[in-house]
C-alpha positions, 0 to 999 in steps of 0.5 A: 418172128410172129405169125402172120395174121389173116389180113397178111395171109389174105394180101401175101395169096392175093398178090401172088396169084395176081402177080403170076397171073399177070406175068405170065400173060403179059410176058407170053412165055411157054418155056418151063424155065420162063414160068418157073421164073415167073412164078417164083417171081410171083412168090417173092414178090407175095411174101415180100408184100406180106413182111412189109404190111403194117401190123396192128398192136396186139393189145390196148390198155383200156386204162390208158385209153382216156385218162380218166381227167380228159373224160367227157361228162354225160350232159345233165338231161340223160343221166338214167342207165337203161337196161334192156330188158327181154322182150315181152311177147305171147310165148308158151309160157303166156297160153292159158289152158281151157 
């Protein structure tokens, strides 16, 4: 089984406090039994939400992301590459001293 990712971490605890909390007003209960039900309800029902969420894959190849006949070609007036470049500006570097 693979570890849970932080998006299913995140969904499981949030709908284990929610669902606890929301049980636990609406039902009213102040039995130690009634809350122990509830809140092992609330784990359940959690966990069960962090098992069903759907998963992204682990890794994309970029070689088969766009196959190299299906590429676009670059339109005919913006052929040049830039590079940026550091920025210039009056540095340390660019005092001179009296």
């Amino acid at each position: 089984m693979q570890r849970p990712n932080a998006a299913q971490l995140a969904y499981g605890s949030a709908t284990v406090v929610l669902a606890t909390v929301a049980l636990l007003l609406l039902s009213r209960t102040t039995t130690t039994l009634g809350i122990t039900v509830i809140s092992l309800a609330g784990l359940l029902l959690g966990l069960l939400v962090a098992v069903t969420m759907p998963v992204r894959p682990a890794s994309v190849k970029i070689l088969d992301a766009v196959p190299a006949a299906d590429a676009v070609p670059a339109p005919h007036g913006n052929e040049e590459v830039r590079v940026p470049t550091a920025p210039v500006g009056a540095g340390a570097d660019t005092r001179t001293g009296s």
